[in-house]
SERO-807691 format. One record per residue (C-alpha): y, z, x; residue in one letter. Coordinates in steps of 0.25 Angstrom, whole numbers, padded with zeros to 4 digits, always signed. Layout:
BEGIN
YZXa;...
This chain:
BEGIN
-0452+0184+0004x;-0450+0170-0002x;-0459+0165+0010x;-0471+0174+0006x;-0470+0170-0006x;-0471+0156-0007x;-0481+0157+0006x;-0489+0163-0004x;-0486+0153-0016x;-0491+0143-0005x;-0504+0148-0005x;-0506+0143-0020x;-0501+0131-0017x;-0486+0131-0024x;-0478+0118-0021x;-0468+0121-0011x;-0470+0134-0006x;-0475+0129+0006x;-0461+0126+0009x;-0458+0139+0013x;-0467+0138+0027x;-0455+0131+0032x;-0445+0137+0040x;-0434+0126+0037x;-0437+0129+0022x;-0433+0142+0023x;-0423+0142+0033x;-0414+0133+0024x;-0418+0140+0013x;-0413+0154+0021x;-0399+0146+0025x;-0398+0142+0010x;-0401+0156+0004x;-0392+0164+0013x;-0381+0155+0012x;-0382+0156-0003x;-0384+0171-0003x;-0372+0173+0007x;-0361+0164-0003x;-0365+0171-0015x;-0370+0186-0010x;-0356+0185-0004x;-0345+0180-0014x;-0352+0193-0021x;-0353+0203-0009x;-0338+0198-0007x;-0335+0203-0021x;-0341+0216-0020x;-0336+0220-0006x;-0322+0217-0013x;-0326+0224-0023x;-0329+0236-0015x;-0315+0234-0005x;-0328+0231+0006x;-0317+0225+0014x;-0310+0224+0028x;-0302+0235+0032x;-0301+0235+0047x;-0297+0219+0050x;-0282+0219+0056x;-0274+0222+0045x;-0263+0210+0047x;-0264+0196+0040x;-0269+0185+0050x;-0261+0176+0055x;-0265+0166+0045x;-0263+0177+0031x;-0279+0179+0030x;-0280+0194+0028x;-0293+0201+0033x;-0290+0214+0027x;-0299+0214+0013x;-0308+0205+0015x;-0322+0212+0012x;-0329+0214+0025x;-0345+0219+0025x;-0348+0203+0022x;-0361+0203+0031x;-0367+0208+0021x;-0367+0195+0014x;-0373+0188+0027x;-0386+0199+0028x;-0390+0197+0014x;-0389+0183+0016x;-0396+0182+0026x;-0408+0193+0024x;-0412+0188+0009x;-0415+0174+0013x;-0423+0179+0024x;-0431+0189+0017x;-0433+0177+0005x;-0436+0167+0016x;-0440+0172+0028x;-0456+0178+0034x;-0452+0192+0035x;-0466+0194+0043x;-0458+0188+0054x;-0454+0198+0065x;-0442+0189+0068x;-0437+0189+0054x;-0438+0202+0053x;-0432+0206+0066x;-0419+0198+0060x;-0420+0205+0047x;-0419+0218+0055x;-0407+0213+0061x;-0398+0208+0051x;-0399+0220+0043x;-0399+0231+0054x;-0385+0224+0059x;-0382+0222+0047x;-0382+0236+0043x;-0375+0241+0055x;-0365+0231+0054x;-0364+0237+0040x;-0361+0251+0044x;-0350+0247+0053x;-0344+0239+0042x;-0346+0251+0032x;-0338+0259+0042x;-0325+0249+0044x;-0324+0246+0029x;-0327+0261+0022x;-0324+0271+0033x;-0311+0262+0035x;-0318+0264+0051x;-0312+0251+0059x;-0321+0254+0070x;-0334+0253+0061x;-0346+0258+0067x;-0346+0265+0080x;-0348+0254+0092x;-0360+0260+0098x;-0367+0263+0084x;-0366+0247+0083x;-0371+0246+0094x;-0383+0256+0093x;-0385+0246+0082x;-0386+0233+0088x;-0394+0240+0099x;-0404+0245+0089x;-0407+0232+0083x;-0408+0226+0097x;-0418+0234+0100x;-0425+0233+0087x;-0426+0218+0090x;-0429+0219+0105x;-0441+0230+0102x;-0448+0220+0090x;-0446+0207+0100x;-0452+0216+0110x;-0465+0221+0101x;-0467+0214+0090x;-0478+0206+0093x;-0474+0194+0083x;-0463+0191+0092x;-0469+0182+0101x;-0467+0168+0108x;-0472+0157+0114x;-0466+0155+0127x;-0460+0140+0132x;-0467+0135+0145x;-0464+0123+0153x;-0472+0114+0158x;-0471+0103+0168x;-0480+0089+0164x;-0478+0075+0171x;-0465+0078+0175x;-0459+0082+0159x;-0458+0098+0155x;-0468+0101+0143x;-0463+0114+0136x;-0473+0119+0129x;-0477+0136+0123x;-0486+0145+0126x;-0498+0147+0117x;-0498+0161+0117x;-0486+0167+0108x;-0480+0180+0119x;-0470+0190+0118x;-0459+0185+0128x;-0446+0190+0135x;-0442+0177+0138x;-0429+0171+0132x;-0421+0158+0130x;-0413+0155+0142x;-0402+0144+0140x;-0399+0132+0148x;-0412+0135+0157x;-0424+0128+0158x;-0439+0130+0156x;-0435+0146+0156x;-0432+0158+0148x;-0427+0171+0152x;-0440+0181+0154x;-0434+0197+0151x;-0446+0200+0159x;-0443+0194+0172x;-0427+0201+0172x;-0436+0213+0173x;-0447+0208+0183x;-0444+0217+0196x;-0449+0228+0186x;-0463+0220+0189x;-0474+0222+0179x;-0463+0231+0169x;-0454+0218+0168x;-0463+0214+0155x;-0457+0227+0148x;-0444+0227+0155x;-0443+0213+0149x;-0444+0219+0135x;-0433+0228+0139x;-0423+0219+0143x;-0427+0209+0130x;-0423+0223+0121x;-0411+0223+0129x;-0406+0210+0128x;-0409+0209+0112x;-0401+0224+0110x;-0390+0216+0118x;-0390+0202+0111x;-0390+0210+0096x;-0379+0218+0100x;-0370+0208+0109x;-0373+0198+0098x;-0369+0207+0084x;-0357+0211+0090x;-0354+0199+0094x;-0355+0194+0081x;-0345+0205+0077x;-0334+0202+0085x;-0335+0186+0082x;-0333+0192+0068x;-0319+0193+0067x;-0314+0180+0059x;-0318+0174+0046x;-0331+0167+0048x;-0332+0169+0060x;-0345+0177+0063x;-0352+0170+0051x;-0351+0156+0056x;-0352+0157+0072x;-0364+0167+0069x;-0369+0155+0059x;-0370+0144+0069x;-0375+0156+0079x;-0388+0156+0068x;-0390+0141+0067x;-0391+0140+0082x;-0402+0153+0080x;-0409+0148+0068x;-0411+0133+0078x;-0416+0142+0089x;-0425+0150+0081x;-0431+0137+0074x;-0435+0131+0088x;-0439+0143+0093x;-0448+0144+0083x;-0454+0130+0083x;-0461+0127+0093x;-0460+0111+0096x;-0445+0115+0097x;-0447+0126+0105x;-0454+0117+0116x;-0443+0106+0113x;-0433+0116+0118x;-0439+0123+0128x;-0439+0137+0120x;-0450+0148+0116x;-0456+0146+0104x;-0456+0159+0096x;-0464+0158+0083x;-0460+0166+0070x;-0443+0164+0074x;-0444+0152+0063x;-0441+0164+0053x;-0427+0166+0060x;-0423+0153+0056x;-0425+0158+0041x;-0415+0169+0045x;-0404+0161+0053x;-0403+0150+0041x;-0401+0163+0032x;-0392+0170+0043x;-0384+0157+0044x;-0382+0154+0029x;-0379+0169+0026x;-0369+0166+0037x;-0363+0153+0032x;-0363+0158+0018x;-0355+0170+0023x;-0345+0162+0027x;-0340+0155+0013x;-0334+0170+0013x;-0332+0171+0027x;-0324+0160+0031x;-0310+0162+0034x;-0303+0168+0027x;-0314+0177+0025x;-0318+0181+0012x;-0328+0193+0019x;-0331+0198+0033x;-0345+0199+0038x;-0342+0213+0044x;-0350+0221+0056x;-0361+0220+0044x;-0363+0204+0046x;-0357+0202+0061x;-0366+0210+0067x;-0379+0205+0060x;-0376+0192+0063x;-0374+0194+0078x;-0388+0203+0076x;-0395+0191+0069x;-0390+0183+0081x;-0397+0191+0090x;-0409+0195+0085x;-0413+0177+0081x;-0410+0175+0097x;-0417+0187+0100x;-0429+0182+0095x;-0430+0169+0096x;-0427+0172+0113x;-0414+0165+0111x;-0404+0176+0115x;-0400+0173+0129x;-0393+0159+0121x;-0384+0169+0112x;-0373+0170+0124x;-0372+0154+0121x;-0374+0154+0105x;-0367+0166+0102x;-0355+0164+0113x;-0345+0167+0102x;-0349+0180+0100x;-0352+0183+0115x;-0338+0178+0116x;-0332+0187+0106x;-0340+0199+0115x;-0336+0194+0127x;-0318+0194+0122x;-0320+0207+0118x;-0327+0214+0130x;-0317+0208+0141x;-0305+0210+0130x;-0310+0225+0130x;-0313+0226+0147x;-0298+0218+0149x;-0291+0227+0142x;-0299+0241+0145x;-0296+0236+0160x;-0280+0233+0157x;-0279+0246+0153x;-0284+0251+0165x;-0272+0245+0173x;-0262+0249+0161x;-0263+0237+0156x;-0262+0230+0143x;-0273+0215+0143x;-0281+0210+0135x;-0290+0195+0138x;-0288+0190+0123x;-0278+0191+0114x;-0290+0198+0104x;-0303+0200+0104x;-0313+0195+0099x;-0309+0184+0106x;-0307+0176+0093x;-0298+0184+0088x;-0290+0180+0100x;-0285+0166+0092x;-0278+0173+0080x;-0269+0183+0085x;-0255+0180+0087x;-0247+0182+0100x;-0238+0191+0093x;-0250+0202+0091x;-0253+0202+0104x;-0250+0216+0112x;-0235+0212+0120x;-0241+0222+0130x;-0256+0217+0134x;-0258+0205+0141x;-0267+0195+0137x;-0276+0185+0148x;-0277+0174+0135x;-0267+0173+0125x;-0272+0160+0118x;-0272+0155+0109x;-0257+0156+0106x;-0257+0155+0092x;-0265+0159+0081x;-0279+0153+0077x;-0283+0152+0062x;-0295+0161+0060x;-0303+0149+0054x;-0302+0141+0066x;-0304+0150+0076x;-0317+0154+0066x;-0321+0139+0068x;-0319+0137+0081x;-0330+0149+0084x;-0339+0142+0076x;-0338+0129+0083x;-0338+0136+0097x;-0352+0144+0091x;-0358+0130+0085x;-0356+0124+0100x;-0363+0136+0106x;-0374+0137+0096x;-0376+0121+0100x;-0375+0125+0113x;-0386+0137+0114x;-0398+0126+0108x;-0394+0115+0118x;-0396+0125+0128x;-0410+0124+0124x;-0410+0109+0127x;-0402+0111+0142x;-0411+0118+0147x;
């Protein structure tokens, strides 16, 4: 809204208004006003949720072994992050941008389904929350919310990368013409992106629309591999905030050069005009993120919740999505693949153990970082285990740190892979 408005106060000449034409003008100012937003909206939403007994009530009842205890601790926290990050993107941000939009959509549709599974743990005293499969009806429906738009909007268009041989040197240059495209950002390969069109080409002159198809497909199966993701990396103090933090600066860089097109052709990219708003929106996701933790941080003051996990692997999914990027998650996001992938085999290994009357599990716990903080002593003397390290305990903050650092060397990682190929 503040964008209009001084756009309009340009027209008459005011000093400064100009000012706000600049993308790096308002995306700091975004990263400034969340962060803000998020350290004082949440030392008050902290109060009123302690107020209310909004707290957690379905953590393992026990004491950790280092005295913190989880039980208490007002849960429901994510709240906190989506006001912090919709208020300076609706202040800041061009909301005739179809992209912006689409991001808007998403954080509060998650956002609210997160909600309701929240609503369920903490008033209905349910530990299971919200039915599985109405999760994910959920996700599903936001990923083909975003998939359809992408598909018809007829905003959403890009200029396509092409490569060109002169006098020996390769000239990257971009089409004129501005096209719908189902082509996507392979990483580590060279002068080419991955066509949804061509998987589908033995269908002949269908494979166009068959290309769509498979594009709604894969964007129904990044939201919801990504936001549940997301919730199972959220299991420590921190944790979730800052990985998914450094996830968004990676995205809020990609977004930026996608956008621009010298950089676009510097990195041999697409360029895709209008996802300069989404910087906008990832300096406010990451401020709201990094403001969250003051509170966040072990030992946690308030959990995030279903209500900000999985909003934040939505937002995650939905950026890469538009900016043709999502085929680089496996790489940026690896912590939460990781954290999918422990589970899953955990599940497979002991569902085929019992098959054979057995008792086995790969990890002592999953998700898998929960595997560095139980002691030997909880383990079940009647299972056997394929890794029992480490053998001590440990501390929650490190093993927090730790994951961050692994996420900052696999965020570096996804933008050199622009550069390798």
């Amino acid at each position: 809204m503040l964008y209009y408005f001084f756009r309009f106060l340009e027209q008459f000449g005011i000093p400064g208004s100009h000012i706000w034409n600049y993308i790096s003008f308002r995306s700091l100012l975004a990263l400034i006003l969340s962060l803000l937003i998020s350290a004082w909206f949440g030392e008050a939403f902290i109060k009123f949720l302690k107020k209310k007994q909004i707290t957690e009530t379905q953590r393992d009842s026990k004491i950790d072994p280092f005295g913190v205890k989880k039980i208490g601790v007002p849960s429901m926290g994510g709240i906190i992050i989506i006001v912090s990050i919709l208020v300076p993107v609706l202040l800041l941000g061009r909301m005739r941008n179809i992209y912006l939009i689409l991001m808007i959509i998403s954080t509060i549709w998650l956002g609210v389904l997160g909600g309701l599974d929240d609503y369920i743990k903490i008033f209905r005293h349910n530990k299971e929350g919200l039915k599985g499969k109405f999760k994910i009806v959920g996700q599903v429906g936001l990923g083909l919310i975003v998939g359809l738009v992408l598909w018809s909007s007829p905003d959403v268009k890009i200029h396509e990368n092409v490569n060109t041989e002169k006098q020996g040197k390769t000239l990257i240059t971009h089409k004129t013409e501005a096209e719908k495209s189902l082509k996507t950002t392979i990483p580590f390969i060279k002068t080419h992106n991955l066509d949804y069109s061509e998987i589908a080409s033995p269908l002949g002159d269908k494979k166009e629309a068959a290309g769509w198809v498979i594009f709604v497909l894969m964007t129904i199966l990044v939201v919801t591999a990504v936001s549940n993701g997301a919730n199972l990396n959220d299991g420590m103090d921190g944790m979730c905030a800052g990985n998914s933090a450094i996830i968004g600066v990676a995205l809020g860089i990609l977004a930026y050069v996608s956008s621009h097109i010298e950089f676009a052709s510097y990195l041999n990219i697409m360029y895709i005009p209008g996802t300069q708003e989404l910087v906008v929106f990832m300096c406010a996701f990451i401020g709201a993120l990094v403001g969250f933790l003051w509170y966040n941080a072990y030992p946690a003051q308030v959990f995030m919740g279903d209500t900000g996990s999985l909003t934040i692997g939505g937002i995650i999914a939905v950026c890469a999505v538009i900016i043709h990027k999502e085929l680089l998650l496996p790489i940026l996001c690896g912590i939460f693949f990781v954290e999918s992938l422990s589970v899953i085999l955990q599940v497979w290994y002991f569902k085929l153990g019992k098959r054979k009357n057995k008792r086995q599990r790969i990890f002592k716990r999953t998700p898998i970082h929960d595997n560095f903080r139980i002691e030997d002593k909880d383990l079940d003397p009647d299972c056997t285990y394929v890794f029992k390290k480490p053998k001590g305990v440990v501390h929650e903050s490190k093993i927090t740190l730790r994951f961050w650092i692994v996420t900052i060397i696999l965020a570096t990682l996804t933008i050199i892979t622009l550069k390798i190929r």
